[in-house]
N, C-alpha and C positions, 0 to 999 in steps of 0.2 A: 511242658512235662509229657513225658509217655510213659504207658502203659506195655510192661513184659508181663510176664510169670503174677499170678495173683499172690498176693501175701498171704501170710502164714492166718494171721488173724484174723482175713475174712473169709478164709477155706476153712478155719475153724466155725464161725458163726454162722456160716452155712449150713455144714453142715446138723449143728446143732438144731439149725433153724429146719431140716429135712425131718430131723427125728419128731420136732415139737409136731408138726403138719399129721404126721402119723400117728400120732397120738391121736391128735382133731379128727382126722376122716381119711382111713387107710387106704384111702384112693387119691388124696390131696399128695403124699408123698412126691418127692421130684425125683425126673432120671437124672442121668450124668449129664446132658447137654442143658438139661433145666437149671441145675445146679452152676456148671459154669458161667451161664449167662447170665443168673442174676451174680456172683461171685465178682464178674466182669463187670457187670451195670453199676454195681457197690463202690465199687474200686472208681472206676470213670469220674462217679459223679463227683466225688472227692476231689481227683485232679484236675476235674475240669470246671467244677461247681456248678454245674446244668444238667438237665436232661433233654439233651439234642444227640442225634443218635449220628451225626455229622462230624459233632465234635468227638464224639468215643471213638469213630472210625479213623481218623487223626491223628488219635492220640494213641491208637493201637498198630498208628504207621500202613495200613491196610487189613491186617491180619483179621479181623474182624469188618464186615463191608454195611454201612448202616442200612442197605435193606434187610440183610438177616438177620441183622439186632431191632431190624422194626416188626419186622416177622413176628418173631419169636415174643416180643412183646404182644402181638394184639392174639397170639396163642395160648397162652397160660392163661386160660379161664379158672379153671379150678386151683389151680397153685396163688393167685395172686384173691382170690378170693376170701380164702382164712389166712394168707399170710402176717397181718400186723397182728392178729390175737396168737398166731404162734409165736410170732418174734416176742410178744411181751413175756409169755411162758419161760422163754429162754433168760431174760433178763431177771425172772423173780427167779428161777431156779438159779441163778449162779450167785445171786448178790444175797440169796436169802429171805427174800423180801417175803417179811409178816403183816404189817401192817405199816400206813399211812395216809396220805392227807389226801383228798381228791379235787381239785381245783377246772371250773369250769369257766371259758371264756373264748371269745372269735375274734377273728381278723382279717380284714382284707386283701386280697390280691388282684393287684390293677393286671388291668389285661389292654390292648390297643381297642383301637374306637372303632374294629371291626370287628364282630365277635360271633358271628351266624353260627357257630362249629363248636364255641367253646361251652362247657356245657354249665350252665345256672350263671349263662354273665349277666349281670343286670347295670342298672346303675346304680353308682356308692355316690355319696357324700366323702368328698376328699380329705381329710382334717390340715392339712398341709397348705392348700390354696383357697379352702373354703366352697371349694365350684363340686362340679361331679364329673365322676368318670367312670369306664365302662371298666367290671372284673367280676370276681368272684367271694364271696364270701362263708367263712370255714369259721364252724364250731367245733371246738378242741375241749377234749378231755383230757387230765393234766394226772399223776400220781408223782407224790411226794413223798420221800422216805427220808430217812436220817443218812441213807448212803447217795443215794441218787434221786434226777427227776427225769420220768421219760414220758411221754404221749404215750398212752394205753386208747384214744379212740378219735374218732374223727369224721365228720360230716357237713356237705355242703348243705348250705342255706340259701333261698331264695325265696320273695316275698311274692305271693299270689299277685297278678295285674288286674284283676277286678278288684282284689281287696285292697291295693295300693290308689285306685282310682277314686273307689268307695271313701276311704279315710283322708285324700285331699278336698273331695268334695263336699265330706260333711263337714271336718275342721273349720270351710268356708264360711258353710252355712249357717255351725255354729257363732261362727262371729257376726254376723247379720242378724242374729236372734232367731233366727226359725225355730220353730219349736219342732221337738222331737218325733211326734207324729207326721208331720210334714216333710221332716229329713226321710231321705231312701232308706231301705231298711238294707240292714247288714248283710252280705253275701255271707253263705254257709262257705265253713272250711272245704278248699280240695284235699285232698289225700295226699294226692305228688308236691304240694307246697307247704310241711308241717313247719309249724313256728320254729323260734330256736329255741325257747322255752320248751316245746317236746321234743326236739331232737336232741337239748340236752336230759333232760330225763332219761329220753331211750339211751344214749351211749351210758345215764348213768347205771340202768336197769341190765343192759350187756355187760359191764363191769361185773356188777354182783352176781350175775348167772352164770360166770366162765370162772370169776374167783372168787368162789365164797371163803374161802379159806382166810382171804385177806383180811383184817380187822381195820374199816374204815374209820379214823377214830373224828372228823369232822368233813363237811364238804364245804367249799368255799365260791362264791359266783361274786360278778360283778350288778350293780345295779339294774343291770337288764333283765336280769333273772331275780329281781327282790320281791316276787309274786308272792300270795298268799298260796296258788297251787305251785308252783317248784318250791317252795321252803317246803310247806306239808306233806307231799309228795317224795322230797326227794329225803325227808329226816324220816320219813315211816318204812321205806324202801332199805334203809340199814339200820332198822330197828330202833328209830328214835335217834339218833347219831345227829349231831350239834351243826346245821347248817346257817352258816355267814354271811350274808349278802348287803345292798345299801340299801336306803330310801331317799327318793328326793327330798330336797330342803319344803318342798311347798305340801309336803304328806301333811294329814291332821294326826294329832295322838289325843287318848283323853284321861288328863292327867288333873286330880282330886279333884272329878267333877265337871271338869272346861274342859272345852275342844280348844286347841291351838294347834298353829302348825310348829315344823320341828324349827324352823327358822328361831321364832317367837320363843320354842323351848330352850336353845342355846343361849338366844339372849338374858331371858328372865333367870336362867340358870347357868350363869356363865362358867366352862371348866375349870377344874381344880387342875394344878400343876405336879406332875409326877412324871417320873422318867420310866422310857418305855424298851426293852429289849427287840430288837431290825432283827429276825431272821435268825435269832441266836447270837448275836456279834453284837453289833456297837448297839451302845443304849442313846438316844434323845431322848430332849423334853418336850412334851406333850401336855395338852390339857382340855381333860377328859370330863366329862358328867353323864352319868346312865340312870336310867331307869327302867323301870317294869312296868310299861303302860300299855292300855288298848291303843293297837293301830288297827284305824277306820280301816285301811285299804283290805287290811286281813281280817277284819272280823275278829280279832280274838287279840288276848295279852301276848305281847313280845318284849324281850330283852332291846333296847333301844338305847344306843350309844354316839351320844356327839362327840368329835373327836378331831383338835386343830391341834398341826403339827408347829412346832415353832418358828416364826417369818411369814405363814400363813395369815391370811385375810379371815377366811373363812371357814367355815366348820363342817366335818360330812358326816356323814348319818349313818352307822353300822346297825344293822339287825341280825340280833337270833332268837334260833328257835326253844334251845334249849335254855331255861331261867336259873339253872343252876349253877352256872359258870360264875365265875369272878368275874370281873370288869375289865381287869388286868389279862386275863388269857383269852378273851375274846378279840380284844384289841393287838395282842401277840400274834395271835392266830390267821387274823385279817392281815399281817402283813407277809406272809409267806401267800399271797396272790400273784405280789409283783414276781414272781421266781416263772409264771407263764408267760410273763413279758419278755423276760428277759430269752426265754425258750425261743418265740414267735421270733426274736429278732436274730439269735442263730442259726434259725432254722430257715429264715429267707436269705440269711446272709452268705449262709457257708452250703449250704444240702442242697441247691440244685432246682427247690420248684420257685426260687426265688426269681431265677434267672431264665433261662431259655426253656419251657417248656408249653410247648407249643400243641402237643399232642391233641389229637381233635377227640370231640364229643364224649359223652359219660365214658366209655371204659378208657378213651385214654386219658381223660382229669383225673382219675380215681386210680388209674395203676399208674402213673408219676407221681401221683401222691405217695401211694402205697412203698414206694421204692426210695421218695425222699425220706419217709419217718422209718424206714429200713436202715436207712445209711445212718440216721440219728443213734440206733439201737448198738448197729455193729460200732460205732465210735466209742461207746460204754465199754465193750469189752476189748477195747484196744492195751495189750499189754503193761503200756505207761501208765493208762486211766483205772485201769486193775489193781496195779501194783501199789500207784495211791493210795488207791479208794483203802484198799484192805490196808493199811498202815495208818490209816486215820487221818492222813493228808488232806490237805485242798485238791479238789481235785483240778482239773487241765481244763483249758476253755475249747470250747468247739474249734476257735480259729486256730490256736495252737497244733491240736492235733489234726487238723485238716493240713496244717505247713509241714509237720513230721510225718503224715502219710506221702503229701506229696514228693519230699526227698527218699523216701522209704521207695518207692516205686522206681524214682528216676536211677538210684542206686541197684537196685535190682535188675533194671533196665541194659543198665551199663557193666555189671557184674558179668550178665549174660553172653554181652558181647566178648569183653575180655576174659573169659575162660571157658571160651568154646574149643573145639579142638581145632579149628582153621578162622584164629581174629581175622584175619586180613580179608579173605575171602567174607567172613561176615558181614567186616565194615563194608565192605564195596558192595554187598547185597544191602546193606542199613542204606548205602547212598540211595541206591536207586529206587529205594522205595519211601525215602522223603521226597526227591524230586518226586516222585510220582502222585505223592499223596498230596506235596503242599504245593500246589500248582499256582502260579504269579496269573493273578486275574486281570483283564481288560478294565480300565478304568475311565469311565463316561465324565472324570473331571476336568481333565486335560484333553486339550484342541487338537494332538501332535495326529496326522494322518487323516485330518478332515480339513475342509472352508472353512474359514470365516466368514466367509461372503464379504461381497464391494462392499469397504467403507471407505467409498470416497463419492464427490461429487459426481454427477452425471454431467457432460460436458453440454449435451443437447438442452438439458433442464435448465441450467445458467442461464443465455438467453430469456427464455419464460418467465424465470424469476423476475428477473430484473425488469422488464417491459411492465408485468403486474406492480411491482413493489413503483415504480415511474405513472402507473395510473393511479395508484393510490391516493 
């Protein structure tokens, strides 16, 4: 695919995306080359599905050379700084956006098993192979509306090396029995390595400070975040507002009197059968049992919901904070989480930080970031994805509209050519500047123009052999 003439719709989102900036900080504004280049980076990373600045030079036939597009990348300090909270601006100003859901969760991005450059690569736990491997790991902030869902925030995570040392070596200990005085004592937090537990707080506390306007009507996390401080923290932070998260099955509750744990509570109280509405669409059967009991872990009474889907084993443990919900809208509401899965997985697939981005140390992870969840934004406002949205249609999938931008370009490309005022003259300038861009490389798999070296017998050595192999 190549890249001519930028389209209509990301010269439009650009621009809008210049005015949001001035809003923010009337010195963040971009000039006309700022403007182009990210316009141009937009567009690329669509047809290319990376951010390599190799392949945008490529695909722009020369016209663009990737050192100036590297350039120009590690120059926009201040423009790439407030960019994704202006881009969000742009997106609540067109689509309306009052209020909705705020959904927190992370995920990995493997990176190769040399990683000196890349910035917060640690090692993961693989889920795929079971082993581990070397990348990076991202805590996403998620908004959900009745029209759209788009990342409003984002931040790497990495785990302290003394307090990762710390928690295998007591783990140890504790299984030897050592008693607690005797184990090492806890390293105090660093500053440069906060939990994910506070960086999701902070992106959620940035939320609420750039848009109060917005009416958050529940926040939603995964099991990692089912703390006693992010529940209370993050439901007082929008004013008491109804936050969802799990517990593990080995939690204790204490329910009329006994402690048990939540396993013991499933069982003794096996769910009742009732059908449960996916996301607004299709209904299954479920089978649910809740209660209102003290959970140890929190110190205090929680809404406490076991909840096995049908064909399932086993049962998982939903927690809120608010007691006044029904059973049935907590359990609805838990399920508009998976809508960030399905996010994460467009968003490695089709946006670019999936694939080739190579970019070294903290500013370039964080502005290929910034430029993937860019290309996320300006896809929302792609004409087709408009014209739906506002007809009350389904809207288009990422990959969809990543294959109609790509034809979008290459048609424009070619328009270009054939309604210049001298075609012919242009093709044979097109020729020469694919031979020139896509140049046939040397290939180290094939032998043609080197030795092989003697593979044959030495005639001298035969004798020797043969005298040896006769003393034997």
């Amino acid at each position: 695919m190549f890249i001519g003439q930028s389209l209509p719709f990301v010269t439009r989102y650009v621009d809008e995306l210049d005015s949001a900036l001035k809003c923010i900080d009337p010195d963040a504004g971009m000039s006309r080359l700022q403007k182009s280049w990210v316009g141009f980076c937009l567009l690329a990373i669509v047809v290319t599905n990376s951010i390599c600045f190799k392949r945008f030079e490529r695909a722009s036939l020369g016209r663009y050379s990737h050192a100036s597009l590297s350039w120009m990348f590690r120059q926009n300090h201040a423009l790439l700084q407030f960019v994704l909270r202006a881009s969000v601006c742009v997106i609540v100003e067109r689509y309306g956006i009052t209020e909705g859901v705020l959904v927190v969760d992370d995920s990995d991005k493997k990176r190769s098993k040399r990683t000196q450059r890349i910035y917060k690569a640690h090692k993961l736990k693989d889920k795929s192979s079971g082993g581990f491997v070397r990348g990076q790991n991202l805590v996403f902030l998620l908004l959900i509306t009745d029209t759209v869902t788009l990342p409003v925030g984002v931040e790497f995570s990495m785990p302290e090396k003394a307090l990762t040392a710390w928690t295998q070596v007591d783990k140890r200990l504790r299984k030897q029995g050592v008693a607690k005085k005797q184990r090492p004592a806890k390293p105090s937090p660093h500053p440069d390595y906060p939990t994910k537990l506070e960086i999701a707080l902070e992106l959620l506390k940035g939320f609420h400070t750039t848009f109060p306007e917005i009416r958050v009507r529940c926040v939603l996390a995964d099991n990692v975040y089912g703390t006693q401080v992010f529940v209370d923290e993050a439901s007082a932070l929008f004013f008491g507002v109804q936050v969802i998260s799990k517990l593990r099955k080995n939690q204790n509750i204490r329910l009329r009197g006994k402690t048990l744990n939540l396993t013991t509570f499933s069982k003794r109280y096996p769910g009742i059968s009732q059908l449960l509405c996916i996301r607004g669409g299709q209904k299954v059967n479920v089978y649910m049992r809740s209660a209102r009991v003290h959970v140890d872990a929190h110190g205090k009474k929680r809404f406490v919901i076991a909840i096995r889907y049908e064909g399932e084993q086993e049962y998982r443990y939903l927690v809120a904070s608010d007691m006044s919900w029904r059973t049935i809208d907590i359990a609805q509401a838990q399920t508009l989480r998976w809508l960030v899965e399905v996010f994460i997985e467009d968003w490695k697939g089709y946006e670019g930080f999936g694939q080739l981005t190579k970019q070294t140390d903290e500013e370039g992870s964080r502005r290929s970031l910034s430029l993937s969840l860019l290309c996320d934004h300006c896809l929302l406002l792609h004409p087709a994805q408009l014209a739906r949205i506002q007809d009350k249609l389904p809207a288009c999938t990422v990959g969809s509209l990543r294959d109609s931008v790509q034809v979008e370009s290459l048609i424009e490309f070619i328009a270009g050519v054939i309604l210049s005022d001298n075609p012919e003259q242009q093709m044979a300038l097109l020729t020469s500047q694919v031979q020139e861009v896509f140049r046939l490389n040397d290939s180290s798999k094939h032998m043609v123009g080197r030795e092989l070296g003697w593979l044959e017998p030495t005639p001298a050595l035969k004798h020797r052999v043969r005298n040896m192999l006769k003393a034997a």
